[in-house]
N, C-alpha and C positions, 0 to 999 in steps of 0.2 A: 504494500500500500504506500503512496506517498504521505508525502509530511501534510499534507491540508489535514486528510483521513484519521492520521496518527495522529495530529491534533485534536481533532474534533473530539475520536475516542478517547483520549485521554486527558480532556480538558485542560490541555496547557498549549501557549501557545507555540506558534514555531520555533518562534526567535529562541524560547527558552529550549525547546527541543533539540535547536545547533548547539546552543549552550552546552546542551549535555554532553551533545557528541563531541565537541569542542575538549572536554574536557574527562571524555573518556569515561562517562557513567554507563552510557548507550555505543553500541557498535554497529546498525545495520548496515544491512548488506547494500551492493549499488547493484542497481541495472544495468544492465550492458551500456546506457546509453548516459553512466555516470551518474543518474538520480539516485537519492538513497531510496532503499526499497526497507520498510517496517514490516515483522511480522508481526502476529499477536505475541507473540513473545515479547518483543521490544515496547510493543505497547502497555501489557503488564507492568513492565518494566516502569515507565513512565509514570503509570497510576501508583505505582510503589512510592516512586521517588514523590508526586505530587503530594500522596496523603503524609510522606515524613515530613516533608519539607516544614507540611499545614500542620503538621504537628510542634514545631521548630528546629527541629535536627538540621545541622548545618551540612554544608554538601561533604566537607571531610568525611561527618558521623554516617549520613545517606552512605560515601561510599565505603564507610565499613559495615554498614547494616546491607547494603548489595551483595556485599562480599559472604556477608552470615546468611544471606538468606541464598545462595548460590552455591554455600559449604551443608551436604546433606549431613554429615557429622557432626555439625554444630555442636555446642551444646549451650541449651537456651538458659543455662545461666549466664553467658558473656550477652546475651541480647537483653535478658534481662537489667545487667548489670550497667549496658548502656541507657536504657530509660530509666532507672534510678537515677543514674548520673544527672540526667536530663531534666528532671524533677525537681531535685536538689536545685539546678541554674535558674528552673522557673520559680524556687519559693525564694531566690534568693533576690530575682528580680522584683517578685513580690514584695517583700521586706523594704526595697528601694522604690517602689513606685508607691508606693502608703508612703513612707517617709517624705516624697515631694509632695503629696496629696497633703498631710498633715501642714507642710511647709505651705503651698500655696494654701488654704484653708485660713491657715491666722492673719498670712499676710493680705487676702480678702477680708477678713472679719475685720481690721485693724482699717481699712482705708472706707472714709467717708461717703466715697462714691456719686460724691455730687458734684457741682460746680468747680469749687475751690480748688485750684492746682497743686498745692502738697499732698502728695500719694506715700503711701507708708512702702508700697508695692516697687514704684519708681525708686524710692531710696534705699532699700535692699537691693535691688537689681546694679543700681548704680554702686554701692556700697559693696557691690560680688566685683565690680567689673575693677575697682581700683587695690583689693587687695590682689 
């Protein structure tokens, strides 16, 4: 199939699709006439990589979890042990995005928000920029 096809089924778009092959996630084949030619293999492939990605696995982690899911021997404690890992990144992010939430929160609550030009908002911002 070409790359329109291979996109449609696997809801990514093309561009990203050369990306992959660009970078050696995807390999298909070409047609004689140099087009790349998708199987449903490849396409699997793709919806693989789409639902990590959407999960947040970055393409290094994608291309070790390629690799795990390509090794019948696995064992599914190392895939495991990559989505813990992964878990971990997102409570940790968590932790950091309440902490700016909390931050931006007071320094709303703190500024009058009417007419008058001194902002409490403005002078932490400014007061970030000169340390």
């Amino acid at each position: 199939m070409n790359i329109g096809t291979a996109s449609k089924q696997s809801s990514l778009p093309a561009k990203t699709i050369r990306y992959y092959e660009d970078i050696d996630l995807i390999r298909p084949a070409r047609a004689e006439n140099g087009y790349r030619d998708y199987s449903e293999i490849d396409v699997h492939r793709l919806r693989f990589l789409q639902r990590s990605r959407s999960l947040g696995f970055t393409i290094d982690e994608c291309r070790l979890l390629l690799s795990l899911y390509d090794d019948e021997n696995r064992a599914s404690a190392d895939v495991k042990a990559i989505a813990k890992a992964k878990i971990a990144e997102v409570d940790r992010k968590i932790v950091e995005l309440e902490g700016l939430k909390d931050t931006l929160s007071a320094l709303a609550q703190n500024c009058h928000g009417d007419e008058r030009p001194d902002c409490p908002i403005m002078d932490d911002l400014a007061r970030a920029h000169e340390e």
